[in-house]
C-alpha positions as CSV (number, residue, x, y, z in Angstrom):
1,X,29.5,17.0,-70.7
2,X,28.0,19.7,-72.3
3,X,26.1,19.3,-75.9
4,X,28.3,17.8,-78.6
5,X,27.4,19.8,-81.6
6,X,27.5,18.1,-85.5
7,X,30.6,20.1,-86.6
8,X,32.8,18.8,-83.1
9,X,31.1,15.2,-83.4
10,X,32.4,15.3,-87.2
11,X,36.2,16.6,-86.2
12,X,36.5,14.3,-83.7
13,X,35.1,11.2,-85.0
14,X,37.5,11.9,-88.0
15,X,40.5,12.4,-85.8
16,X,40.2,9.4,-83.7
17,X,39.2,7.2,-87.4
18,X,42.3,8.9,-88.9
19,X,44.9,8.3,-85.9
20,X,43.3,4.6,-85.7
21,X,44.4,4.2,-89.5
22,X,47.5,4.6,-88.6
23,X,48.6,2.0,-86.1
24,X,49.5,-1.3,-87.8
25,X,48.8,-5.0,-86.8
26,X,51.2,-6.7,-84.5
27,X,53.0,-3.2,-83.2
28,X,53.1,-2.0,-79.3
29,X,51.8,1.1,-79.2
30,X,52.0,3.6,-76.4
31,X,50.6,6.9,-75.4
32,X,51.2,9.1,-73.1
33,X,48.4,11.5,-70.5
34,X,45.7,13.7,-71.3
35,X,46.1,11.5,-74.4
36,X,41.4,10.7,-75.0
37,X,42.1,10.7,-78.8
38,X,44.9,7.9,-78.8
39,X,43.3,6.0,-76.1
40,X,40.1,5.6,-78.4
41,X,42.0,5.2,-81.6
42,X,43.8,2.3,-80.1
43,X,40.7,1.0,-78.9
44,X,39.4,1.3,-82.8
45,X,42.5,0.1,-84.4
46,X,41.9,-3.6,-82.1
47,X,38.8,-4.2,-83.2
48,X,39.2,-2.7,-86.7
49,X,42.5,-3.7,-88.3
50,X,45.2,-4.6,-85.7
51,X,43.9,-7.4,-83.2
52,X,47.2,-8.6,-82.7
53,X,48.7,-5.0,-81.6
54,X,50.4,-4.9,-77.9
55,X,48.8,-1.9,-76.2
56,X,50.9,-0.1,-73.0
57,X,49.3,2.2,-71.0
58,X,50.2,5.0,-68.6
59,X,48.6,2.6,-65.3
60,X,51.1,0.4,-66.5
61,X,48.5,-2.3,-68.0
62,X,49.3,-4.5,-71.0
63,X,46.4,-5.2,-73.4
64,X,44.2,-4.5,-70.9
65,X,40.3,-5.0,-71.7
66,X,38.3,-2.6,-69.6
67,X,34.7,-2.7,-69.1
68,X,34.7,0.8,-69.9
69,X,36.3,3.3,-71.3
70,X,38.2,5.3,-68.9
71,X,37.2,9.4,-68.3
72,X,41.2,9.7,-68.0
73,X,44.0,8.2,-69.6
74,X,45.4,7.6,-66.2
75,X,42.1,5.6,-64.9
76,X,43.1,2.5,-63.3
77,X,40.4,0.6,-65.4
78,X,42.9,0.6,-67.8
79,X,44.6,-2.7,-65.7
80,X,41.4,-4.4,-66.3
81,X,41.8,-7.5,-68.2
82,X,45.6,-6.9,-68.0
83,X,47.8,-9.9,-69.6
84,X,50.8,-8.2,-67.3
85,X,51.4,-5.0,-65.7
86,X,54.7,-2.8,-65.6
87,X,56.1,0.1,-64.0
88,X,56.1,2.9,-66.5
89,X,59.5,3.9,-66.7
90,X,60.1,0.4,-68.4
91,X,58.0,2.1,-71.5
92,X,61.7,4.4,-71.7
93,X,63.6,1.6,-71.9
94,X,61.7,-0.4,-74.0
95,X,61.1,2.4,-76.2
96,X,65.3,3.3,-75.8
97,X,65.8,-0.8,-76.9
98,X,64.1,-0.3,-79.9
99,X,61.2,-2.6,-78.7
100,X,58.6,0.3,-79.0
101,X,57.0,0.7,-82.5
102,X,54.4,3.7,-82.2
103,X,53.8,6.5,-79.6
104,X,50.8,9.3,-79.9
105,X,52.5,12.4,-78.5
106,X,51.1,15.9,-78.3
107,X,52.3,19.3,-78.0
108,X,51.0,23.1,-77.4
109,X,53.6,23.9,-80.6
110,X,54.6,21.5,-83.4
111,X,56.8,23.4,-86.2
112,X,58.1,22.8,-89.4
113,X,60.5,20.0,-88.6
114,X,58.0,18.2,-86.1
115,X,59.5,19.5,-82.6
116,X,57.4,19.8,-80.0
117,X,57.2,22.6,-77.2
118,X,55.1,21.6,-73.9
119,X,57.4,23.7,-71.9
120,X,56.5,27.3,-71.9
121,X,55.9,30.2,-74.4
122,X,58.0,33.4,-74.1
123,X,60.5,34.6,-71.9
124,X,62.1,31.3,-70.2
125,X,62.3,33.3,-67.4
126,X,59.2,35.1,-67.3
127,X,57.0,32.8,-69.9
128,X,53.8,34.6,-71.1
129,X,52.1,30.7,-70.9
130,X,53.4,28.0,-68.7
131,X,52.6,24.9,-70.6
132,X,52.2,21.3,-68.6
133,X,55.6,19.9,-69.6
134,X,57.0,17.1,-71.4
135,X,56.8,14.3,-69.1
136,X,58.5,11.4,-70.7
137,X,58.3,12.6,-74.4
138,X,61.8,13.7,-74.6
139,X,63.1,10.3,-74.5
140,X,60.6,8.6,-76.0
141,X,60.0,11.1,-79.3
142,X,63.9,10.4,-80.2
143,X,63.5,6.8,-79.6
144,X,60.4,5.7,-80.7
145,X,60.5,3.6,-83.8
146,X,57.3,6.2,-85.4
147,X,55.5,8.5,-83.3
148,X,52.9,9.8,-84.5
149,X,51.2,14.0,-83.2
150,X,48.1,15.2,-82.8
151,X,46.8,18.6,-82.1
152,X,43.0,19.5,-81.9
153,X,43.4,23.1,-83.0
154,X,45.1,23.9,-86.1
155,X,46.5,27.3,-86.4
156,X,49.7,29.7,-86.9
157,X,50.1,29.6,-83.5
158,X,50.1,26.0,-83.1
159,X,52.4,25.0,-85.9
160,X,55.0,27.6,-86.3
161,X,57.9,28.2,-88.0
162,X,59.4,27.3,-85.3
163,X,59.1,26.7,-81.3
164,X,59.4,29.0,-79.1
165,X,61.3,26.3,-76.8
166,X,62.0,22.5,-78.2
167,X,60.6,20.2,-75.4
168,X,61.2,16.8,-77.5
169,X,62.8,16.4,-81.6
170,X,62.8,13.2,-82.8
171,X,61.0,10.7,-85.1
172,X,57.5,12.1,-86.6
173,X,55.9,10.0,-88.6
174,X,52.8,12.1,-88.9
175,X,50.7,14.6,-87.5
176,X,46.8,14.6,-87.4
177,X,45.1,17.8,-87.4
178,X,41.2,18.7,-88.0
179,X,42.0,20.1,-91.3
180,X,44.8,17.5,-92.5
181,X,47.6,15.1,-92.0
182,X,50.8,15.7,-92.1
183,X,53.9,13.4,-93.0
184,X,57.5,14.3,-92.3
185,X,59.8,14.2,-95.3
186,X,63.4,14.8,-95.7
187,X,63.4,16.3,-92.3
188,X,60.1,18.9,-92.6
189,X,56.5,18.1,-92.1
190,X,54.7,17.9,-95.9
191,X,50.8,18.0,-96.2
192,X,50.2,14.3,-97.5
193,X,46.0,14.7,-97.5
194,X,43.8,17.5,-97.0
195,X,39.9,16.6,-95.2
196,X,37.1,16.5,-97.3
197,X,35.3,20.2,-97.4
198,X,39.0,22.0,-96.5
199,X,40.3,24.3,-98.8
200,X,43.7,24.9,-99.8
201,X,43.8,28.4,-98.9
202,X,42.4,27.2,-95.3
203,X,45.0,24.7,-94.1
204,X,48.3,27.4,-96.1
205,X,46.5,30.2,-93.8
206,X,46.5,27.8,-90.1
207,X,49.8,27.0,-90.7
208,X,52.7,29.4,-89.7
209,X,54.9,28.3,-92.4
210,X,54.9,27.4,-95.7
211,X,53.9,24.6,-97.0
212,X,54.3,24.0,-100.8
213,X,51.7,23.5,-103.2
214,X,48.5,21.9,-102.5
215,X,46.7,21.2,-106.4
216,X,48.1,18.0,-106.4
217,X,47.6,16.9,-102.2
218,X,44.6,13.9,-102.2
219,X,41.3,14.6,-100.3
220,X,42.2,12.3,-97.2
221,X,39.4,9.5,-97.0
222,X,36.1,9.8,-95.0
223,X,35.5,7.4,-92.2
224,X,33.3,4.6,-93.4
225,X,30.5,3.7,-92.2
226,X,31.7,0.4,-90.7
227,X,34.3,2.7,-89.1
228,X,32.1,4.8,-87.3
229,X,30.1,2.1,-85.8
230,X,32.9,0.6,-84.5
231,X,33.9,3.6,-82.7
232,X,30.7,4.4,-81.3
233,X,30.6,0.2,-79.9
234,X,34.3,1.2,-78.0
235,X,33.6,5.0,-77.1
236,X,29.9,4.8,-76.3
237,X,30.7,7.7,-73.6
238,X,32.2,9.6,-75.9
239,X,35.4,10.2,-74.4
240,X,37.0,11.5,-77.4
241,X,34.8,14.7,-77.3
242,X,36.8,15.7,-73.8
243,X,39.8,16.9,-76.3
244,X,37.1,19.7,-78.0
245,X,35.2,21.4,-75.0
């Protein structure tokens, strides 16, 4: 991996600390590939806060303890130290049964009322960008008890009005961004904090539609000191810089 610069070391030791925050003791949490972010966040949120949460994995491994963090979300260290194992389209009807209590999803687009598009972009039938697909988050984003977004780049294009195509609508809790969070209220995402050294005029002008008045929006906290540690003790690798380069 090439050189992790101070600015991407910041934005993504924030983002995994933020996402981390927001998993709660005693939940099963879930998320889904190319998904480094979650993976370490969950990893964070164990030793941190939530000992007692139930982690599922895409291998199919239940609170499994691996030696090391995986490169991939689909590494099959992530069955080390399993208590059980499962096949993974269990996780859509656990998650239909109302048995799962957070999912990290992502997408390419994420608009005003928290869809997602991982489909394509432009003419469905001859798209300007084919995106990777939605995989299982179509049943799992409506299901879901919360599920909470991420995106690594935040900009018009990214969160739009709206899609261009809805892969998956359901139940947003929040949405993590390097500028700011995001909380769904009465049906449209809201700015609940802004990141320390973000302006106003920065996040209004990333975001393709409007988003109210900031004046009154808190500063969201900075990682603590003890919560950086802990990250660096579960992602020694640094496997949540494979998001940024």
């Amino acid at each position: 991996m090439e050189k992790i610069s101070a600015d991407l070391r910041k934005t993504a030791d924030r983002m995994a600390i933020f996402l981390a925050r927001l998993v709660k003791d005693g939940e099963r949490v879930f998320h889904g590939v190319a998904s480094a972010l979650p993976m370490v966040a969950i990893s964070l949120a164990r030793k941190m806060h939530a000992p007692s949460l139930a982690y599922l994995n895409i291998p199919g491994g239940v609170d499994a303890l691996p030696s090391r963090m995986p490169a991939a979300t689909t590494g099959m260290q992530l069955n080390e130290g399993a208590s059980s194992t499962f096949n993974l389209t269990e996780i859509f009807d656990l998650s239909s049964r109302g048995g799962l209590d957070l999912a990290f999803l992502g997408g390419a687009q994420v608009d005003v009322r928290g869809n997602i598009n991982l489909s394509f972009i432009g003419d469905p039938a001859h798209p300007k960008v084919r995106l990777p697909g939605g995989a299982g988050s179509a049943a799992i984003l409506p299901t879901a008890k919360r599920t909470v977004l991420w995106r690594t780049v935040h900009d018009s294009r990214s969160f739009p009005e709206r899609c261009e195509y809805v892969t998956a609508s359901g139940r947003v809790d929040r949405v993590v961004t390097p500028l700011c969070i995001f909380r769904k209220i009465d049906g449209r995402l809201q700015v609940e904090s802004i990141h320390a050294g973000v302006t106003e005029d920065r996040v209004q002008d990333a975001t393709g539609f409007r988003i109210g008045p900031l004046e009154n929006v808190p500063e969201t906290s900075e990682p603590s000191s003890q919560e950086i540690l802990v990250l660096e003790s579960v992602d020694p690798d640094g496997i949540r810089f494979r998001e940024f380069v």
